[in-house]
Structure formats: C-alpha cells, structure tokens
N, C-alpha and C positions, 0 to 999 in steps of 0.2 A: 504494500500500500504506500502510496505518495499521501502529504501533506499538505494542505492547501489552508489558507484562510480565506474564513467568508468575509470579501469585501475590504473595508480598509479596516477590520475588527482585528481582535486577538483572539478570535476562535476560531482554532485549527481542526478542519476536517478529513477525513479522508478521503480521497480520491472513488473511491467507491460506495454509494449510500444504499442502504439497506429501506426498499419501496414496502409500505406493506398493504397498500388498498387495496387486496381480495379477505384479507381477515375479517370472518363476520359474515362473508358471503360465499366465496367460492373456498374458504380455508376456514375449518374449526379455531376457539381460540388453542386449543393443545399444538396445532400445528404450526400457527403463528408463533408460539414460543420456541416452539422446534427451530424454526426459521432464525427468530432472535438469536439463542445460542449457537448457532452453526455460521453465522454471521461473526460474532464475537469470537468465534474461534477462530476462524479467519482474520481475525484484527480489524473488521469495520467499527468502527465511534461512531457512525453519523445514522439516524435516520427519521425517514421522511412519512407524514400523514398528515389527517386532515380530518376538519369535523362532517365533513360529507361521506367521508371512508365507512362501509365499507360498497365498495361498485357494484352495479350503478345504485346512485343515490337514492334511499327510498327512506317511507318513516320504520320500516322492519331494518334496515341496517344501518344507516347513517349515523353517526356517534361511538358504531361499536368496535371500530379498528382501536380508537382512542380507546376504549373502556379495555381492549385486550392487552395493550402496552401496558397501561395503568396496572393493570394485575401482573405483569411478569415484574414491574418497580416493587411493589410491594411484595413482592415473593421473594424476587433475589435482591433487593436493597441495589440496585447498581445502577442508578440514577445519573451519578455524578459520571460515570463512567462515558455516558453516550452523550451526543449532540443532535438535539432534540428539535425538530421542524415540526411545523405543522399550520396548515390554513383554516382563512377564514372563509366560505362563501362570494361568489362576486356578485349575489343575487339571484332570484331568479329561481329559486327552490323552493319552491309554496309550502315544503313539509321543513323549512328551517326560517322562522322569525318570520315566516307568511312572506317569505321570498324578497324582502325588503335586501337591496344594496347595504353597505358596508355604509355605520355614520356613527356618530361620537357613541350613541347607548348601543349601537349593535356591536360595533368592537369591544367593549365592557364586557356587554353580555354573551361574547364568541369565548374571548380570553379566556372568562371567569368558567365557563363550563368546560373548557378545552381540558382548562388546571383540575378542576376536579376530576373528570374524565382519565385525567393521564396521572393521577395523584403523583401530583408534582406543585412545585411553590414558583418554578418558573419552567418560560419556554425559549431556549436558545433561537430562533429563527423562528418570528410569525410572520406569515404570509397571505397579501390576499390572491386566492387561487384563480380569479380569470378578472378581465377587465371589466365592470359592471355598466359600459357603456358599450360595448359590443368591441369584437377582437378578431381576427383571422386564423388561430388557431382552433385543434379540434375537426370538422369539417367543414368549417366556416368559410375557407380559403375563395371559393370559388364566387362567393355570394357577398363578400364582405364588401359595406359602404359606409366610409367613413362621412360622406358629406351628411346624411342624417343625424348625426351625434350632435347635443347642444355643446359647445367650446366652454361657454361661459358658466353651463349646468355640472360641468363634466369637472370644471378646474376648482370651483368652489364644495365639491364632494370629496376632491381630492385634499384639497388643502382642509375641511371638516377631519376626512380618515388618519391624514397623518400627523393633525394635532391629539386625536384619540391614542394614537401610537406612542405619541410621547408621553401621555399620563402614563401608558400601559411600563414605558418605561422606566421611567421617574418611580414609578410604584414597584420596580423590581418581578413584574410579569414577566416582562421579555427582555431579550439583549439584544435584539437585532430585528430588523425589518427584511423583508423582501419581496418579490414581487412573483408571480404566476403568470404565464400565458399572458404576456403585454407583449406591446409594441415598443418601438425605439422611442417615437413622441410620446408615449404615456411615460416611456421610464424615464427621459429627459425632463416631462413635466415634473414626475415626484423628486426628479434631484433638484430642482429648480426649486421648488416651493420648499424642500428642505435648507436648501443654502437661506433661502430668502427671509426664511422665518427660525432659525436655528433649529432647524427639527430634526428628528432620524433619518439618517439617508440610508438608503437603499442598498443592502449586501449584496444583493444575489437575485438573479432572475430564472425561473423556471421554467422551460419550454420544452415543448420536444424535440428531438435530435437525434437524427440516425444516417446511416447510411442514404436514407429513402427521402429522408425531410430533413432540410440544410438551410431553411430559411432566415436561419441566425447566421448564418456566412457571413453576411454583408451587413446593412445598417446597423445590427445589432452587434455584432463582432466590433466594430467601431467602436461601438459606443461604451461594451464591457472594456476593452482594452482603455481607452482613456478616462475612463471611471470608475475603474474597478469594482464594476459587479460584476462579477461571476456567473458563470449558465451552469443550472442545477441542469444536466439535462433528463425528461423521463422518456419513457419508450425506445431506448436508444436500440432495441431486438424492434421496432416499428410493432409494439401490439403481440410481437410473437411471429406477425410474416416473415421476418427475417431469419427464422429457424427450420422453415419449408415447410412445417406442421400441415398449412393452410397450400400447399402447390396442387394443381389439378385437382380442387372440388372435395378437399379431401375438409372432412371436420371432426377434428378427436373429439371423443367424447369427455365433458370437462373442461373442453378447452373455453378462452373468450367468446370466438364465433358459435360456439355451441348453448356457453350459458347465455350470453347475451342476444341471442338468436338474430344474430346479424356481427356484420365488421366492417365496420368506413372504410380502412385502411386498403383492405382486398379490391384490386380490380386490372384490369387488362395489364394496364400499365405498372403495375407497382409489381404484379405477379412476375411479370415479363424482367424488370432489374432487378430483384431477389434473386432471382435465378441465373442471373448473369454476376452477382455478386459471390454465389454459392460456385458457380464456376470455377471465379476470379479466386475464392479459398482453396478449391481443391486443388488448381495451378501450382498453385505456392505450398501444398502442402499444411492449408492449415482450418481447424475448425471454422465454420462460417461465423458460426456463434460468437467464439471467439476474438477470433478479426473484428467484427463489428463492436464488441465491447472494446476492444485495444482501441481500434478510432477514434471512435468519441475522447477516452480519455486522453490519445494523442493532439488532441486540440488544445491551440495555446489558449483560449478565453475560457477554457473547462476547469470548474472548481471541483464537481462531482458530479458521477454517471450513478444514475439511480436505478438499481435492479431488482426487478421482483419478482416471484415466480408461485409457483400454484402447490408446488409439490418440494420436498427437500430436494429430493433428486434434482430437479430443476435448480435449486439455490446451487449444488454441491457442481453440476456443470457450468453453470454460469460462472463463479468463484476459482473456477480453474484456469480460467481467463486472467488471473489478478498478475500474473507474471511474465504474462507476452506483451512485446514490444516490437511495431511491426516495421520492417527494414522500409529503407528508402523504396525499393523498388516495390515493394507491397504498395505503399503511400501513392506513387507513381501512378499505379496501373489504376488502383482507385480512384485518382483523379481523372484518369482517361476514360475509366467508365460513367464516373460522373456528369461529363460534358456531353456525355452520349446519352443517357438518359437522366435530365435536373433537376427533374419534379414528375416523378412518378406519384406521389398522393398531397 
C-alpha cells in the first residue's frame, strides 16, 4: 500500500479504500465484517460509505451499511485505526429527510445520525454524495443541461452547506470535507466560497474512474492537480464489466445486473472495449482485473481507488492487485486503446 493524504490535510490514507455499499443488501452484516478484517489484513486504513448505503437506496436498507460498520467498532474497538468516509444525500431520496437537498438543519441532522449509526464521536471525510443541482455523472452523461440550473439558487445553497460544514467542524464531527460526483465548476465554486469566507475547503473528490470512464482526465485532473483535491475514484472494475462477468448476455447469479435487474454500464460499446482491454491483459501476460486496479492507482491526481466486492473471494482477488505496477509499455498500449475507443459508457 502507498500513502497518500487527503487534500492539503494530515490525514494519511491508503492508496487502496475499502467500498462497502452492498452491506445490508446484497452482503449479510457477518460478511461485511469478513470483508473489514480481510481488508485490514491487507493493510487498508481507509474506508468509504454512506447514509444511503446499502444499494440501491431504499427505506429497507439505507442507513444499514452504517449500522454494520458501527457494530464491527464496537466489537473490535479499532476505531482509531481506520479513516473513516462517508456521505450525505445530494437530495432527491423521498425515503431520506423527504428528499430535501443538503442545508444548515439537514447537515446536522445527516452528521448526527451518521455518528450514531457508525458509533463513533467523529467522521474523518464527510461528503456530499452527488451534486443537488443536477451533474453528468451516473447515467446522466448523455442528457445532462446545465443551462436549467439556477446560478444564483445553486451558489447561495452552496455557501448555506459549507457554513453547516464548518459548525460540523468546529464541533469536532468531522475533519475534512469533500465532494461526490461534481463537476470542475461546482468544485471551483466550493473552493471559492471557502477561500472567500474562511470555511473548509475541499479534500477530495469522488467520481468514477476506470479504464471505461476517464472523464476526470481533463478539467478535473487540472483542477485536483492545482488544488489539491484528490479523486477518491469508485467503480474503477466499471460496475464489474471490466471482469467479463457481464460478456455475451451472460448474468451471474448475485451478481449487480442480476440483483438490480438491469446495468447502465453494459452496452455495444462498452462491451466491445472491455474486451479489447481483456485482450490488451492477456498480451502482457496479466490479470485484467488487475491491470485495471494498477491504473487507476497509477494516476498522478489519485489519492484512492475504492474496491468493493460481493463475496470474500472477490475482496481476496481484487487485493492481489495491491503489488502490481504496470510497465511503461502496458501504460503505452492502454493509451493507444484508449484513443481508439474514449467513451464507451
């Protein structure tokens, strides 16, 4: 494991975060812990949840990934041990605070249930999980219009949320802010209205990123480099396409496309450069799986690659990845396939 800090903070994470939003739904809490320990054996510090967890968001699971972490703290006391993430809502979930956006009493009242949830006195990294004014991530990409957004509705919410942040701080709830599924100008706004008003700035941004979706390449890549926040990245396996699972119509049973009885991600084109990536592994002689975890973490604006999976076995392959380092000519050919297909989903 590599070291990284979030942001311009003093808290050092690992390079590898330990995802846990199937706990609660597609993962008992006994296996969730299974996961925790088998993580920590490994040497991960870092992980990531959320009070919507566990997926998809519903009033039968939401809250309960939190409530399974919460119980492995109070079982094994190893609190101090990890670095602790977790969101708030961006709105828009009628079964959490009647779907109301992120503002001075709903930060309160996220934090304050998050802490009891995760029986803890603070939270290292809180986050709000998608932009509450509409964003391009998710499947949004193709549909997304920014000109409907109010500027002045949007900026005044913003600067509402991140004076809440600062009580939240001040009050020793949280040590750090960061952001989910934003854009470059949302996350310019929040450094901006933090300079302007002395508030928390921004550690760390959350997006997805993988072989498959690189839409932080560019504006975003900019702007973590000379700001230093960092890309938590999730989905960096794209959902699991990037393990073949999902090639030619195929659906495991248990698997996402199966419990969630659909997949965004899957389609002509995405199917079509997974397959050409899985190629590009067996070329080189190397897990695809793999590979695609090395990537990510081979990125210079990468603080942490966030991995989750359904089953130990899944964690215990994944985590084997944690010491490959892929040669220039690996780096190479992936860029060459990249240009060839740049947005498959």
């Amino acid at each position: 494991m590599h070291l990284k800090t979030l942001g311009r903070s003093d808290i050092e994470v690992t390079d590898i975060c330990l995802g846990t939003m199937t706990w609660g739904s597609q993962n008992t809490e006994d296996e969730g812990h299974r996961q925790i320990a088998m993580a920590r054996d490994a040497g991960i510090t870092f992980m990531d949840t959320a009070e919507v967890y566990a997926v998809p968001g519903s009033p039968e699971t939401s809250n309960r990934t939190e409530e399974i972490i919460g119980n492995w703290f109070a079982r094994e006391r190893d609190r101090t041990r990890w670095v602790l993430a977790t969101k708030i809502v961006g709105g828009g979930s009628a079964h959490i605070r009647n779907g109301q956006r992120p503002g001075k009493a709903s930060v309160r009242e996220a934090v304050e249930g998050s802490l009891r949830r995760l029986q803890t006195d603070y939270i290292d990294l809180y986050q709000i999980h998608w932009a509450s004014r509409g964003h391009y991530n998710f499947e949004n990409y193709w549909t997304f219009d920014p000109t409907r957004q109010d500027t002045a509705d949007t900026l005044a919410n913003m600067e509402e949320v991140i004076g809440a942040m600062c009580d939240m701080v001040r009050e020793g709830k949280i040590r750090q802010f960061g952001l989910s599924n934003e854009t470059a100008w949302g996350t310019a706004q929040w450094l901006r209205l933090a300079e302007q008003h002395g508030l928390p700035r921004v550690a760390t941004i959350q997006n997805e990123y993988s072989l498959l979706r690189r839409i932080f390449d560019h504006d975003l890549a900019e702007l973590s480099h000379h700001e230093d926040v960092g890309l938590l990245a999730y989905s960096p396996l794209a959902g699991g396409l990037l393990t073949g699972k999902y090639f030619d119509g195929q659906t495991p049973q248990g698997s996402r496309k199966d419990y969630q009885k659909g997949f965004w991600r899957l389609n002509q084109h995405s199917e079509a450069a997974a397959k050409q990536y899985h190629a590009l592994a067996a070329q080189h002689g190397l897990d695809p799986i793999h590979m695609a975890i090395a990537f990510c973490r081979s990125r210079p604006f990468m603080t942490s690659t966030i991995i989750g999976a359904t089953s130990t076995g899944q964690l215990a392959h994944v985590l084997a990845a944690r010491d490959l380092v892929l040669s220039p000519e690996v780096l190479a050919d992936i860029d060459t396939l990249h240009r060839r297909m740049p947005r498959p989903i």
